[in-house]
C-alpha positions as YAML, in Angstrom:
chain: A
units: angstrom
residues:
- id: 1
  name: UNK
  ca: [99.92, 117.72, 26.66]
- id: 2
  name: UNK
  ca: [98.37, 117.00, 29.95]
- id: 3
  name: UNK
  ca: [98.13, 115.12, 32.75]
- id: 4
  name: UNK
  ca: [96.37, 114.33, 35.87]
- id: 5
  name: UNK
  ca: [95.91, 112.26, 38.96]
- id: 6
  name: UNK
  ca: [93.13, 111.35, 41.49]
- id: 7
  name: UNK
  ca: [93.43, 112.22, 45.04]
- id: 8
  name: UNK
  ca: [91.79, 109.58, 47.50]
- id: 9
  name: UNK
  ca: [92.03, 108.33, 50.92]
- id: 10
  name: UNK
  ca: [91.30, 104.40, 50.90]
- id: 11
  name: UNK
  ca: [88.89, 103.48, 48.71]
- id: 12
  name: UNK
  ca: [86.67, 107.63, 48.93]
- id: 13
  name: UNK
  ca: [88.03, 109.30, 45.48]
- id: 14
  name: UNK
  ca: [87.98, 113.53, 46.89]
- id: 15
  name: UNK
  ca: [88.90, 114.95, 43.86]
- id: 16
  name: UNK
  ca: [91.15, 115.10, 40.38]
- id: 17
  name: UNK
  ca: [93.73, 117.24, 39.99]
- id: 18
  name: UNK
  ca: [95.56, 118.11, 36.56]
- id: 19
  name: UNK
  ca: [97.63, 120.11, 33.82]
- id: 20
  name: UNK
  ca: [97.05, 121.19, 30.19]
- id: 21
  name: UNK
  ca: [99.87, 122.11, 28.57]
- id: 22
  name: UNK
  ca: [99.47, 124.01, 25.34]
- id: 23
  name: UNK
  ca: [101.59, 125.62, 22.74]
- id: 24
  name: UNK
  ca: [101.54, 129.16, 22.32]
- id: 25
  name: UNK
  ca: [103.61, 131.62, 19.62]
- id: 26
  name: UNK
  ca: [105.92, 132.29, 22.91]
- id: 27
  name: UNK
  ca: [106.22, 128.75, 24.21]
- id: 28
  name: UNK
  ca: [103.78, 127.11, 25.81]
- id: 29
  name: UNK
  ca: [100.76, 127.83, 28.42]
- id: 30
  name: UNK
  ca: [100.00, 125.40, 31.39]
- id: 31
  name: UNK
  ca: [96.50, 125.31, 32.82]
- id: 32
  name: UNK
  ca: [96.13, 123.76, 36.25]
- id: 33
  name: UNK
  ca: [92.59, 122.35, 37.25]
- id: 34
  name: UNK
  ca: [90.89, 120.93, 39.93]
- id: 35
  name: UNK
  ca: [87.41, 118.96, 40.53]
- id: 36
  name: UNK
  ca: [85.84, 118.38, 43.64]
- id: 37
  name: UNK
  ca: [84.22, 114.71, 43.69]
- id: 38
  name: UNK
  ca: [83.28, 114.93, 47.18]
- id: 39
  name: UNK
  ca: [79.92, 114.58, 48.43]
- id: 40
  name: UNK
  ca: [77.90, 117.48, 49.54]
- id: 41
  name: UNK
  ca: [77.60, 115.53, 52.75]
- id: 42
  name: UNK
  ca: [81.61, 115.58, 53.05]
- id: 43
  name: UNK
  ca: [82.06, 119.54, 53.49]
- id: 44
  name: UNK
  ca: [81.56, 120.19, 56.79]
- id: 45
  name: UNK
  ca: [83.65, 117.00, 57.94]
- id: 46
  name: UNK
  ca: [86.63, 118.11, 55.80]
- id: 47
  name: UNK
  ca: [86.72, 121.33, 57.37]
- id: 48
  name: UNK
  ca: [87.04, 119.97, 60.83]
- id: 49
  name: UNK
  ca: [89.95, 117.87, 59.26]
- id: 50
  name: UNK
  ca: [91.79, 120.59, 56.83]
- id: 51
  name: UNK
  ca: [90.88, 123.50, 58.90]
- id: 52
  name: UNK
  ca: [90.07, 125.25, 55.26]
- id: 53
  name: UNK
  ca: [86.61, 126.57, 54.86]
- id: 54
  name: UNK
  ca: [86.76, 127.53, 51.30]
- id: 55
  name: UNK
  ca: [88.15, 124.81, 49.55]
- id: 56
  name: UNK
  ca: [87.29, 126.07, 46.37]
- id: 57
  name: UNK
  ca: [89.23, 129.27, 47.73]
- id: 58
  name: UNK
  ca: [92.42, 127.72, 48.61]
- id: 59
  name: UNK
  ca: [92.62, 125.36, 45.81]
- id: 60
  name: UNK
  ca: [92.37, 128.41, 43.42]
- id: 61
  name: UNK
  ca: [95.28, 130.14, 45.84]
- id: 62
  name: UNK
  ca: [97.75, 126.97, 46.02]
- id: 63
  name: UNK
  ca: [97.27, 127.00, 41.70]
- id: 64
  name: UNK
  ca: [98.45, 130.07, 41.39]
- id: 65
  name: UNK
  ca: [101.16, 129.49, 43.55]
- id: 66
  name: UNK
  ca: [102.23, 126.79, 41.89]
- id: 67
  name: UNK
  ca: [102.40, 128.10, 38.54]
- id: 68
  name: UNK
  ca: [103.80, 131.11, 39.77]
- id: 69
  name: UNK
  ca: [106.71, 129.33, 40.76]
- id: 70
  name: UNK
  ca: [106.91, 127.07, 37.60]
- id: 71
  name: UNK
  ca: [107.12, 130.23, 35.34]
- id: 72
  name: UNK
  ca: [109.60, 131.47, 37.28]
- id: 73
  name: UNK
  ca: [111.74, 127.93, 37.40]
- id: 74
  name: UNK
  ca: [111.48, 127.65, 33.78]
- id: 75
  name: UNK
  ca: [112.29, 131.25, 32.71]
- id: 76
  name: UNK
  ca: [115.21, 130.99, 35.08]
- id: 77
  name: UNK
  ca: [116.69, 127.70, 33.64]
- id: 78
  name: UNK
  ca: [116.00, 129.63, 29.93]
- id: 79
  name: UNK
  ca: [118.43, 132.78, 30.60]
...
């Protein structure tokens, strides 16, 4: 029904990242979330590392991706 995992560099925890996976009438509907555990303090030195500005952004971009490409997976392997 769901699952997740922590994302971390040594011993600094950056953030979760998971999936819910509910039933629907049509089969089932997977939810992909995110939560930033960095510090406030952390931003501006993880944009000189990542290059991405918006993490929030991108995160919300590379989701959709994601499960764009898992609906598309599992509706080929179904016909």
């Amino acid at each position: 029904r769901a699952f997740a995992f922590e994302c971390s560099m040594f011993d600094f925890h950056f953030s979760t990242w998971g999936y819910r996976i509910e039933p629907t009438d049509a089969g089932c509907r997977v939810t992909e979330w995110t939560e930033d555990l960095r510090p406030e303090s952390a931003f501006e030195m993880s944009k000189q590392i990542s290059g991405v500005d918006d993490r929030a952004a991108r995160n919300r971009q590379t989701m959709s991706t994601t499960l764009e490409r898992l609906a598309t997976a599992l509706e080929a392997s179904a016909g």
